[in-house]
N, C-alpha and C positions, 0 to 999 in steps of 0.2 A: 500390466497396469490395468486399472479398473478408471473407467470415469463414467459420466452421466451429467445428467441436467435435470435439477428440479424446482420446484416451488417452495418457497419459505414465507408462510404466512405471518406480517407484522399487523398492527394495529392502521396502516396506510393502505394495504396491496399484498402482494405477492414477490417477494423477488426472486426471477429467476438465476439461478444459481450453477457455473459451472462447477462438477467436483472430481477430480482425480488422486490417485492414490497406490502404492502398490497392491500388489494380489496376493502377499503373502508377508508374515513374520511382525503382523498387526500385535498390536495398534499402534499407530503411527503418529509424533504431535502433530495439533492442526496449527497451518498457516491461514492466514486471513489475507488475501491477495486483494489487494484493492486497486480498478483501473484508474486511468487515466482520464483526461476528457474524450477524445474521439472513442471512448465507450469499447464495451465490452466485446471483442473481436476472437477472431483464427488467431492474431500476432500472440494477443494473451494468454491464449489457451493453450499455445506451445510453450509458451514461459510457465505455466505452471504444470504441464508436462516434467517439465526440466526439474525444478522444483520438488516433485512429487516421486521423480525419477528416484533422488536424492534417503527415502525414506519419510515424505512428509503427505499429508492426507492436506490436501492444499481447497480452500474455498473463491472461487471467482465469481462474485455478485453482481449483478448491474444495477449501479447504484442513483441510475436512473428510474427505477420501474414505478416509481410514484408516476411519469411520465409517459411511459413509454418501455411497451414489452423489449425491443431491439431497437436500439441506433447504432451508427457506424458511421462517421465522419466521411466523406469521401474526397475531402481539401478544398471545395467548391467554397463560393464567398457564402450561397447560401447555406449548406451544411456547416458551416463554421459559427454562422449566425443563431441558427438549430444548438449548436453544442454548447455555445455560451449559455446561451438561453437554458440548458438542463442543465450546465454548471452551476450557474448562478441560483439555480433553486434548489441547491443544499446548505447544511450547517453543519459545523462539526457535532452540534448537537442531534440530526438527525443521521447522519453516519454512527456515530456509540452507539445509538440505541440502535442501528441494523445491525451493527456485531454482534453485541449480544444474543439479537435472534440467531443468527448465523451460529454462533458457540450454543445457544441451545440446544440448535437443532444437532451440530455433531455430539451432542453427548446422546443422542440415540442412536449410533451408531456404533457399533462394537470395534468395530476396525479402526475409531477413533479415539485417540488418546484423552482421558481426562485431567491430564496434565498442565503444565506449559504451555502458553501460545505465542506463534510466530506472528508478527504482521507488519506488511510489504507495500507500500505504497509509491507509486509515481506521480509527478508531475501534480496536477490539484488533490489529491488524495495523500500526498505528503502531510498538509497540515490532517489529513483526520486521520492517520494515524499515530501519530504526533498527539494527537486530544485522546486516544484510544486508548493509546499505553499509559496517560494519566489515567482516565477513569475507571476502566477495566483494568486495573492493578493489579486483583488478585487473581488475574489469568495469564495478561501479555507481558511476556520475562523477555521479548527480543524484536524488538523494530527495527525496520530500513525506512528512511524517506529518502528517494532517490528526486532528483531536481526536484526538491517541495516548494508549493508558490505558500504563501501567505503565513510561515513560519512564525515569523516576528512583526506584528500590525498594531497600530494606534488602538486597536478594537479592543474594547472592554473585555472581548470574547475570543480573542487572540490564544491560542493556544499554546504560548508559551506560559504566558501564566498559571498554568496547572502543570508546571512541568516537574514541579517536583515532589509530585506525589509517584512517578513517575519508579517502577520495582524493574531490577533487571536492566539490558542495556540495550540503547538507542544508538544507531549510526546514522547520520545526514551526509550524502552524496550528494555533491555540486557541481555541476558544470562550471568551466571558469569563462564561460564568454555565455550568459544565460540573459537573452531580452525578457524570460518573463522571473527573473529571481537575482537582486539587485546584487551587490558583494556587501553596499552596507548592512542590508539584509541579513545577510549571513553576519555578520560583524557582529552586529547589536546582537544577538540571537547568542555566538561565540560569549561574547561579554559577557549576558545575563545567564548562563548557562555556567560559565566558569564560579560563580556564585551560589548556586547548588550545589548537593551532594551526591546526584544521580551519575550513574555511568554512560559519559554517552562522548562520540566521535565524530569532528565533523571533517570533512574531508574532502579536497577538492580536484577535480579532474581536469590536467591541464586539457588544453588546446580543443576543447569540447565546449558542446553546444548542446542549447536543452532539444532533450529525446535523444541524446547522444546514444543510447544504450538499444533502441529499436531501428532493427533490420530492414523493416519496412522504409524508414525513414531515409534512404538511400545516399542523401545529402549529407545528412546528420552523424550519421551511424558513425561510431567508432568501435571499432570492432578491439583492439586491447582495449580500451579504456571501458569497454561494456564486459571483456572475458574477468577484469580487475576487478568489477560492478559484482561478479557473479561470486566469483571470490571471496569478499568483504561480504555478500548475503549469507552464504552456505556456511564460511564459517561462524558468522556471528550465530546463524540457529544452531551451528554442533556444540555450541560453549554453553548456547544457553536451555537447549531446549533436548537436551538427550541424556 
């Protein structure tokens, strides 16, 4: 496997970028791995290891770097207060426009497929990839939102509303006991979704809890219902992206 870290210059900053990949039988489709909130970590970097493992040239962004080169949550009241705080200063609008950079930038890369793209979102990065795979249409053929917060919202800017411009297929993974992602949430979401014509799955994991699917989270973790997680990801990119 190959990886590194670099710099992706946007019209904001810099985002520093993890990238891994295999070492041979290139070019590989890219995935767009997008973190969570407690930001771009070691846990991460081994999921897109795994990923990458798989045959996929995988991008990990911190999609804080308007803010801040490195954060890492460490559960503290005040680190948590820090994390909101760099949540809360994005938009699904400013997420699109950092993929795009991202996908620009793998297209100067040989080893990188100019194909199909994958993209993987957890936990607050659920909705921007969910806005992604609307707008970046003629790239992303295969999304996960694994426990997405803000799927379905009163907001003008709600990202379901552009869902059906939406090419290729979308899967939403749920936790069934989630304090930050409602069931009616997911409902209304199901509802207005069944009235489109896009291909997309939503799916719910019993007896789990959000973060269900990281190791880290020792409480949380569900170890079948995260190997289930991994399943539903790998194969929905062999369908769509090979």
């Amino acid at each position: 496997m190959i990886e590194k870290e670099i710099t992706i210059k946007t019209g904001e900053g810099h985002i520093n970028t993890f990238i891994v990949h295999p070492d041979e039988d290139g070019p590989h489709p890219v995935i767009l791995f997008l973190m969570d909130a407690p930001g771009k970590r070691e846990e991460l970097h081994q999921m897109a290891r795994r990923i990458a493992a798989c045959g996929y040239w995988v991008m990990l962004p911190n999609l804080y770097y308007r803010r801040v080169t490195e954060f890492v949550s460490d559960g503290t009241d005040k680190s948590r207060e820090i994390m909101f705080e760099h949540k809360n200063s994005l938009s699904n609008e400013m997420v699109v426009e950092d993929c795009r950079h991202l996908l620009e930038e793998a297209l100067k890369d040989e080893t990188a497929s100019q194909g199909p793209v994958g993209c993987l979102g957890y936990c607050m990065s659920g909705q921007f990839v969910f806005a992604a795979a609307a707008e970046i249409n003629d790239r992303i053929r295969a999304t996960a939102s694994i426990h997405g917060v803000e799927l379905f919202t009163d907001s003008e800017k709600s990202p379901h509303l552009s869902s059906h411009k939406i090419k290729g297929e979308i899967y939403f993974g749920c936790a069934e006991n989630d304090v930050w992602v409602t069931s009616e949430m997911i409902e209304s979401l199901e509802k207005y979704l069944a009235n489109t014509d896009i291909n997309y799955r939503i799916e719910w994991y019993p007896g789990t809890e959000h973060g269900f699917v990281f190791p880290d989270r020792k409480e949380k973790y569900n170890r079948t219902s995260a190997e289930r997680h991994w399943y539903r990801i790998l194969t929905l990119f062999e369908r769509n992206l090979k």
